[in-house]
N, C-alpha and C positions, 0 to 999 in steps of 0.2 A: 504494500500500500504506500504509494507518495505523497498522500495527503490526507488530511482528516476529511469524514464521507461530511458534504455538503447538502444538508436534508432541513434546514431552519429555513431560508429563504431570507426575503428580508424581514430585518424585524425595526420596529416603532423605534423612534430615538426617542432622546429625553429621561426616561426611565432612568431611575440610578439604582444600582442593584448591592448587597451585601459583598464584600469580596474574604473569598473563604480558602484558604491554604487546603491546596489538594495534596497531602501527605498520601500516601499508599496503604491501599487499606479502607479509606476514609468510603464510607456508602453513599451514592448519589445515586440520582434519579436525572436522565435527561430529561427534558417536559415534552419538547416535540417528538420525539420518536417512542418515548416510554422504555427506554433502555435503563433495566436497573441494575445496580453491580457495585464491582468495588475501583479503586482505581488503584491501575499497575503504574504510571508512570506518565510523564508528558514526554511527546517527540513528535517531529513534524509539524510543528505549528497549533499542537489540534492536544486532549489527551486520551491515553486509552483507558480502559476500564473493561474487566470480566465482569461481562451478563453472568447475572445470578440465575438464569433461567436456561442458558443454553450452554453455559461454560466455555465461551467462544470470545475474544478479542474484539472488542470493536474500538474504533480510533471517531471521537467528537469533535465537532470545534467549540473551541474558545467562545462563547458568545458573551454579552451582557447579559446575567439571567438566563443561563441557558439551561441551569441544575438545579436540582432541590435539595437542601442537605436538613433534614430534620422537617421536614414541609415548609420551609423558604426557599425563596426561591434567589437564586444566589450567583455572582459571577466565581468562577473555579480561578487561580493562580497558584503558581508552581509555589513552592516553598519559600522563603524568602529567610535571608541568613538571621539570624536571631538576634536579639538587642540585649544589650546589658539588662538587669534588674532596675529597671529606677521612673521616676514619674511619666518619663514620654513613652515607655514600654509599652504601656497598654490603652489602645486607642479604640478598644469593643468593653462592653458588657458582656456578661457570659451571655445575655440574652441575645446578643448580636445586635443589638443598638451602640448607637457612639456615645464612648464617656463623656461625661461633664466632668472637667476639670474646676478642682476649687469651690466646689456647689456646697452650701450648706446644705443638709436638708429641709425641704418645707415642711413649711407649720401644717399636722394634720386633716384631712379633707374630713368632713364629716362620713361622705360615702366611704366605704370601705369593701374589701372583699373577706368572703366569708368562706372556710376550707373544714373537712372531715375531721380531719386529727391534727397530732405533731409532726408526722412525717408529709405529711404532705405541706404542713406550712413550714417546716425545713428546707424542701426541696423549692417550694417558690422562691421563699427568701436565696438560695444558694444561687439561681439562674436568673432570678427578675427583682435583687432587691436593690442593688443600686438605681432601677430605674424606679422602681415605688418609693425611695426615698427621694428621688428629685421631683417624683409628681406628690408626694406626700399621702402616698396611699397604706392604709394600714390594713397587713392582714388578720383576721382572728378567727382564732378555733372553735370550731361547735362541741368539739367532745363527741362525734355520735350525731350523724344529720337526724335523730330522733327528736332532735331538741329547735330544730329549724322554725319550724310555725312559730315557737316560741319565741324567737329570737328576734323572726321579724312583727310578727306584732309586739315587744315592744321597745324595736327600735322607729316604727311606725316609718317605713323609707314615705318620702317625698320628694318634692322637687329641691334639689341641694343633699340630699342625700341619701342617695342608692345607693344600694348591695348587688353587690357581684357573688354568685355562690358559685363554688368548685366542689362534682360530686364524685364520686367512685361509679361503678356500675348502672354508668346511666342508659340504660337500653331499654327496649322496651317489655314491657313485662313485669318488672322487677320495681322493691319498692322504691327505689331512688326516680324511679320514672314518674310514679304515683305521685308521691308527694311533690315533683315539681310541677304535673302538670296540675295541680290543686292553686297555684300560687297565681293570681291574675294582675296581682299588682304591676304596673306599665314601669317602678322603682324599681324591680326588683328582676335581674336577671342570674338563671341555672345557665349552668353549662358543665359539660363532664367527659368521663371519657368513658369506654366501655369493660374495664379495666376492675376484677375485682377488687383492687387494692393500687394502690398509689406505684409501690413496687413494681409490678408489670409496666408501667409508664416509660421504667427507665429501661433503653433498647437491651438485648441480651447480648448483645457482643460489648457494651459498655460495661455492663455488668460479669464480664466475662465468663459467661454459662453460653451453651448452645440454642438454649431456648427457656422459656419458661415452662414447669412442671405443668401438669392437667394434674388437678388435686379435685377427687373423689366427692361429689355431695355427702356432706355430713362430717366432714372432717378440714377444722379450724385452718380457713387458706395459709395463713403462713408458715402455722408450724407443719403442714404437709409441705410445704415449698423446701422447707429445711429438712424434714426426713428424705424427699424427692433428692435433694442434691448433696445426701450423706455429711449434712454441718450436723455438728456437737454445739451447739451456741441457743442463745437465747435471742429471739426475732429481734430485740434491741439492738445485739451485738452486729447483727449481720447488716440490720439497718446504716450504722456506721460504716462500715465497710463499704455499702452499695453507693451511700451520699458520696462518699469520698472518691468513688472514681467519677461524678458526675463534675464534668467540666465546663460543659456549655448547654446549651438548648439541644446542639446536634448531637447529643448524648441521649435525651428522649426523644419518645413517639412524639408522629406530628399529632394527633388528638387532644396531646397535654397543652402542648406547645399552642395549637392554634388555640385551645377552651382559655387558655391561661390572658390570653395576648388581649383575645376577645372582651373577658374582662376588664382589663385593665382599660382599653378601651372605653367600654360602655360608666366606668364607676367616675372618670375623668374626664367626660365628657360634656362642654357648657351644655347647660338647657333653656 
């Protein structure tokens, strides 16, 4: 092959797109052709990437926004030599938005977002908390979306201040789907992922397991997750463990990642 295969056409200017270090290994999605894999390397102007579905070499171009890396959609660039440790080092959020240098944080917003447990408001804070501190978004814990109804009747949302809620298992069928479709408040936005637990969120090659267990109806998801992958620990321990290899957004599913974003969105948003 002489050249990376030409299959985008033109595309839109204007658009500025995230630019994201194609390390090898790293999983993308092209958008135009739906070629999904891992990437071996750049050559030829273009880079290649093993299709995860045919096991077979394909060579892309370079475009603006040509890949998806965690469901954004993103410009690819080769590695780039590494910077010392110190203030201009880092010029992303782990969310993939651009730092603010020097930012206090703002005074907090009365809306806020509203999440399952501790692990999941861990993992927001690790991937999106430098930007909810520059928009002064605060998150807080339900303990148990059984306590939901409760929560919003009496923080009574209104105009000046909505809730954003982040659920587990939100499909349909199940009680997370119930009790969001009960909620009609116009303040008040669910959003979730399909995911019994916060854990599955995070991809399994970040987590560095093959995949996630299928754990048996009637038997406590997590601690089957830990019998499934022969740990001696207690779901706390392992919890640590999993947060710590989370590095950026392209570390989770895109269903976290877009429910997360979309939030933050809707709670920061003038009315």
């Amino acid at each position: 092959m002489s050249g990376p295969i030409d299959i985008d056409g033109a595309r839109r200017r204007g658009s500025t797109f995230l630019e994201v270090e194609g390390t090898p290994g790293l999983e993308v999605r092209h958008r135009a052709s739906g070629v999904e894999g891992t990437i071996i390397g750049f050559e030829h102007g273009g880079v290649a990437v093993r299709d995860r579905h045919s096991g077979g070499r394909r060579l892309l171009r370079l475009d603006p926004g040509a890949f998806t890396v965690g469901g954004k959609a993103v410009s690819l660039v080769p590695a780039r030599p590494r910077q010392p440790a110190g203030p201009a080092a880092r010029q992303r959020t782990a969310s993939g938005s651009t730092a603010v240098r020097d930012h206090k944080a703002r005074v907090a917003r009365a809306s806020r977002i509203l999440v399952e447990g501790v692990h999941d408001a861990e993992l927001v804070e690790k991937v999106w908390g430098d930007d909810l501190r520059v928009e002064g978004v605060v998150v807080e814990r339900l303990d148990g979306m059984d306590h939901l109804a409760d929560v919003i009747a009496e923080m009574r949302p209104r105009a000046g201040l909505r809730l954003g809620v982040l659920l587990d298992h939100l499909v349909d069928g199940s009680k997370e789907s119930r009790v969001a479709a009960a909620i009609r408040n116009p303040h008040v936005l669910v959003r979730g992922t399909p995911y019994v637990d916060v854990w599955q969120a995070v991809r399994p090659k970040a987590a560095g397991i093959a995949a996630w267990p299928t754990v048996p109806r009637g038997i406590e998801w997590k601690e089957g997750v830990l019998d499934a992958l022969g740990l001696r620990m207690v779901p706390g321990q392992f919890w640590k463990q999993l947060l710590g290899r989370v590095r950026s957004f392209a570390d989770l599913e895109p269903a976290l990642v877009g429910a997360v974003e979309e939030l933050i969105d809707f709670v920061t948003a003038t009315e």
